[in-house]
C-alpha distance (Angstrom), angle and dihedral (degrees) to the residues before:
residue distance angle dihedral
X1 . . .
X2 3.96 . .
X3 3.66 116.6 .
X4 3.97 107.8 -80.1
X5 3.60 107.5 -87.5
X6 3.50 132.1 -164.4
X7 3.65 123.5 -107.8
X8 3.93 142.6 -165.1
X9 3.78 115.5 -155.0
X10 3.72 116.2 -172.2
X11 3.68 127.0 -153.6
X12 4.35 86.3 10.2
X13 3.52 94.1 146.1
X14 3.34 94.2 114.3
X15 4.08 139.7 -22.4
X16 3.70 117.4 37.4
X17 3.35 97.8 -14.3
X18 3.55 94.9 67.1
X19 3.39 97.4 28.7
X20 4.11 82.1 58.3
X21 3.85 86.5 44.2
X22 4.13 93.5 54.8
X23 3.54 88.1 50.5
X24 3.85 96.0 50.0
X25 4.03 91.3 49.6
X26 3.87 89.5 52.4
X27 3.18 93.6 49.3
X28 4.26 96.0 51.0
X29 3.74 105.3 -102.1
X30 3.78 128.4 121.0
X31 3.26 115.4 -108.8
X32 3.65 134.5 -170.8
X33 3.93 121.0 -161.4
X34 3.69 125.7 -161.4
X35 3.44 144.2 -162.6
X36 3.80 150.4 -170.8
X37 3.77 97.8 -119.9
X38 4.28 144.7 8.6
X39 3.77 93.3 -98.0
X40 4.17 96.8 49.5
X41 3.78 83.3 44.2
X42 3.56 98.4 60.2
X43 3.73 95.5 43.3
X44 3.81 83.2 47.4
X45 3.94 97.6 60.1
X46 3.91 88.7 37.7
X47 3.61 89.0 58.2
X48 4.06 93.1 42.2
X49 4.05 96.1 36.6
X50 3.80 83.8 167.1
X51 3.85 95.5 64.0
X52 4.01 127.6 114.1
X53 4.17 81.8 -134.8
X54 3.47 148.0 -89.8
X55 3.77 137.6 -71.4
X56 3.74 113.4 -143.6
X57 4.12 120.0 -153.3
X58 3.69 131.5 134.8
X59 3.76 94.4 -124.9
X60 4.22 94.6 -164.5
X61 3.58 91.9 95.4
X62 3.71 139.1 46.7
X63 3.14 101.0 -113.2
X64 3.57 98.4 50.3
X65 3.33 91.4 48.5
X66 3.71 85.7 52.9
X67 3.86 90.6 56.9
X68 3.27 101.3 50.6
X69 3.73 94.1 53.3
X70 3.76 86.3 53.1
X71 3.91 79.0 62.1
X72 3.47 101.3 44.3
X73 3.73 87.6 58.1
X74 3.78 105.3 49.1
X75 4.19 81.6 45.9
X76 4.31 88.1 44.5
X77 2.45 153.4 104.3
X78 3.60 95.8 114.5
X79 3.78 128.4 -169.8
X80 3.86 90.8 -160.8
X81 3.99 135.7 14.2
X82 3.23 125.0 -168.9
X83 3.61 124.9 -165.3
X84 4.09 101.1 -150.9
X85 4.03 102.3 138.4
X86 3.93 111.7 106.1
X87 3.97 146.8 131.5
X88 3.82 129.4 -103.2
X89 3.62 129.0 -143.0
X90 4.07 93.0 -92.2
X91 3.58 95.6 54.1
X92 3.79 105.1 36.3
X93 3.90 121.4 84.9
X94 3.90 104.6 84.2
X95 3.89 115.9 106.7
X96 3.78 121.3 -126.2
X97 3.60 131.5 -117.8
X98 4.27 80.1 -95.1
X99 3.31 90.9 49.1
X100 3.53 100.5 -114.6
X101 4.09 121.9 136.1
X102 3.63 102.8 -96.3
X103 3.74 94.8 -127.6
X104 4.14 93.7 64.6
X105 3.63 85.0 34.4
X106 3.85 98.7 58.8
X107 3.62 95.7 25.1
X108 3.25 115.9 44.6
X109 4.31 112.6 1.4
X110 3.69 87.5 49.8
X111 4.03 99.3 55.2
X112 3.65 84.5 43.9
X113 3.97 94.0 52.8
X114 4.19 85.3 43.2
X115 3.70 90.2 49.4
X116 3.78 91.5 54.7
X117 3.74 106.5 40.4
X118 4.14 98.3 39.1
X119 4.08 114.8 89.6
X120 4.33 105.2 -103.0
X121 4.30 106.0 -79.4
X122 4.02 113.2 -157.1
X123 4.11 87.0 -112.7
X124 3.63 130.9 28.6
X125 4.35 121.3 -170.0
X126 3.63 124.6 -172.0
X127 3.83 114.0 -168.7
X128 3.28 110.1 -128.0
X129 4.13 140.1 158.4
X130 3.56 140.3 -127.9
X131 3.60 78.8 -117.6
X132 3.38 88.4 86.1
X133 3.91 88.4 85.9
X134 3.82 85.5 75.7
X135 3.23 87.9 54.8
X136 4.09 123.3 128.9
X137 3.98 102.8 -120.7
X138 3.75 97.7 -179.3
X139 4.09 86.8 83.5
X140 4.00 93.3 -149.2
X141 3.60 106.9 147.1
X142 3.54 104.1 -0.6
X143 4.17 89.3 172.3
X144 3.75 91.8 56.3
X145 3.77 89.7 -130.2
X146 4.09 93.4 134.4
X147 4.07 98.1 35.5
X148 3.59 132.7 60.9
X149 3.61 107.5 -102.0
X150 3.70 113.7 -99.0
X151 4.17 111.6 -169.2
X152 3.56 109.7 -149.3
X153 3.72 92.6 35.8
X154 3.61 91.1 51.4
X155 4.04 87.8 55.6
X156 3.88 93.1 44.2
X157 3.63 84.3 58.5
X158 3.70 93.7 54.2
X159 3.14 98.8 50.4
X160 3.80 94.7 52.9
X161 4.39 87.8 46.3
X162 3.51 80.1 55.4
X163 4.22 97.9 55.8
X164 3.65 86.1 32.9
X165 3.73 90.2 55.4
X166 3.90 93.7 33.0
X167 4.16 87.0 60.5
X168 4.28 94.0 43.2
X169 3.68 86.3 59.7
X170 3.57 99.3 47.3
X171 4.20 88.5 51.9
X172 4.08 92.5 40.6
X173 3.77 85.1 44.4
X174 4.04 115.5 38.7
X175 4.02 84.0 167.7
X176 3.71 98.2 64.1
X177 3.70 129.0 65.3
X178 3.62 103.7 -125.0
X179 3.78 117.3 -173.4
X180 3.47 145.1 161.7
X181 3.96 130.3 -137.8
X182 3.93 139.4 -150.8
X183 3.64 100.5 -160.0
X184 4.44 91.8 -174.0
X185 3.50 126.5 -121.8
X186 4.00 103.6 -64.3
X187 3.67 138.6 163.4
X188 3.97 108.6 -78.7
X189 3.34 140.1 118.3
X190 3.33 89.0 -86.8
X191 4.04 101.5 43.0
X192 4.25 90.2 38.2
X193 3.44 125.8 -136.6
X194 3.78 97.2 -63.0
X195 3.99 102.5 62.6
X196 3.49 106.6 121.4
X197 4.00 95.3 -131.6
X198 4.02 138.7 57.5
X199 3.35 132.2 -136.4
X200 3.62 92.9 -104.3
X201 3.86 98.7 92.6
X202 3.98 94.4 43.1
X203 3.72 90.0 39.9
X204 4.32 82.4 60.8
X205 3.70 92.5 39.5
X206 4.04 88.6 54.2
X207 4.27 90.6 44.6
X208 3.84 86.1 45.5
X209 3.56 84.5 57.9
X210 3.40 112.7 30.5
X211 3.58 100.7 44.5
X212 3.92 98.7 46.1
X213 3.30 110.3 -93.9
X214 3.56 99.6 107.8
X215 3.63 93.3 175.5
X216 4.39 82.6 150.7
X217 3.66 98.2 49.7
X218 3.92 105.0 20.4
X219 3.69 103.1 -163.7
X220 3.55 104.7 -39.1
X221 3.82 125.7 123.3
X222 3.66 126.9 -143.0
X223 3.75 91.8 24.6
X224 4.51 119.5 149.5
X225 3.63 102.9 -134.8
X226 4.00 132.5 -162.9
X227 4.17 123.1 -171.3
X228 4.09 87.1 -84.2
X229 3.82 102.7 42.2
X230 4.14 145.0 -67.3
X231 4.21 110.2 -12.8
X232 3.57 126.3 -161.1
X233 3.91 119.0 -100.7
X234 3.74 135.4 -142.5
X235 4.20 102.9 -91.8
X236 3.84 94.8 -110.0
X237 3.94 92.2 58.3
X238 3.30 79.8 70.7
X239 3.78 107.9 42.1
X240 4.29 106.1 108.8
X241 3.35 88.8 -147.5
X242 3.72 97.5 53.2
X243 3.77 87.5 56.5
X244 3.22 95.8 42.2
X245 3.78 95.4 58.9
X246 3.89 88.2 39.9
X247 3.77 84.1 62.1
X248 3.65 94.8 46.6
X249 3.99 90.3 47.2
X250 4.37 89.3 58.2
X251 4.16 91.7 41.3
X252 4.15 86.2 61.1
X253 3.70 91.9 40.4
X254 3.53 105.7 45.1
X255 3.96 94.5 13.8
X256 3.51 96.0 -132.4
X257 3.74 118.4 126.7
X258 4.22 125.5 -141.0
X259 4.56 103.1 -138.8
């Protein structure tokens, strides 16, 4: 194995993030968990005993998102982040105190905003899903303030802002390992009961990752990874100027700029 690295986990409260997170302790990295608020944090270190801690911030609005990279960075420096906290379909819909749609709020403006503000890791992961094909590429409205607010489209389209933004990086930032992940359909609270996988296999594919291994990716940034190795992705994912206007959309929204 690698040397132990340290590792930020968002949204590993629960799921595969802290099903990633377990794996990662056992295997002798240093692993910080996080969390949206005090109670999920202190289930989250009870559950992951071995964890360095946990990094609390409501990461729905900008400025929470702003805080908690503030915290990120006087815990960093980080070897690996990995952007894993989002909303499914059946618990999306509400609008934040920005009045964004939650779901392109938590899942895609908020990675971008954590991206920005957090000092450069070695590796950066944004969960995605091969959902993302579904995804609407024309980026008109991406806050679902002028459309009525469709749930599984709305988390197609994150997952494609999340490739999209996954693949900027890796151009604006030839030193960091940016990748994105399909984790599968698996049992969480997100996937329900009734997905046919578990976290196990993304929890590995994360680890793999994360900690160094990179026996999935190798070396190469800007890659769209599965829990066996690099996937195929719909064309636009991989249209620069796409990503670049996806970029541009999140620096007037949240004012934050990706250099």
């Amino acid at each position: 194995m690698n040397m132990a690295a340290r590792i930020l986990i968002t949204g590993s409260s629960d799921g595969i993030g802290q099903a990633a997170a377990k794996l990662l302790v056992d295997q002798g990295h240093k692993v910080t968990l996080h969390a949206r608020n005090d109670d999920r944090a202190a289930s989250a270190h009870k559950a992951v005993p071995g964890a360095e801690g946990v990094l609390v911030g409501d990461i729905s609005t900008i400025a929470g998102s702003k805080d908690l990279a503030q915290k990120a960075n006087q815990a960093g420096p980080w070897d690996a982040v990995v952007h894993n906290a989002g909303l499914g379909p059946s618990s999306s819909g509400f609008q934040t105190a920005d009045g964004f749609a939650s779901t392109f709020a938590v899942n895609s403006l908020a990675p971008y905003v954590l991206t920005c503000l957090m000092n450069k890791p070695k590796r950066l992961l944004y969960l995605s899903s091969d959902l993302h094909s579904g995804g609407d590429d024309s980026l008109r409205d991406l806050t679902w303030s002028q459309r009525p607010f469709e749930p599984f489209q709305a988390y197609g389209d994150s997952k494609l802002h999340d490739i999209l933004l996954a693949n900027a990086v890796a151009r604006c930032w030839p030193d960091v390992q940016s990748c994105s992940l399909d984790p599968g359909w698996v049992q969480t609270k997100m996937g329900g009961g009734g997905a046919p996988g578990t976290t196990e296999a993304p929890a590995g594919a994360i680890a793999d990752f994360a900690g160094g291994e990179r026996k999935l990716s190798g070396e190469k940034t800007g890659m769209y990874l599965g829990v066996a190795g690099p996937k195929s992705l719909k064309g636009s994912a991989l249209d620069e100027g796409k990503q670049d206007e996806f970029v541009k959309i999140c620096q007037e929204l949240s004012g934050v700029k990706l250099s």
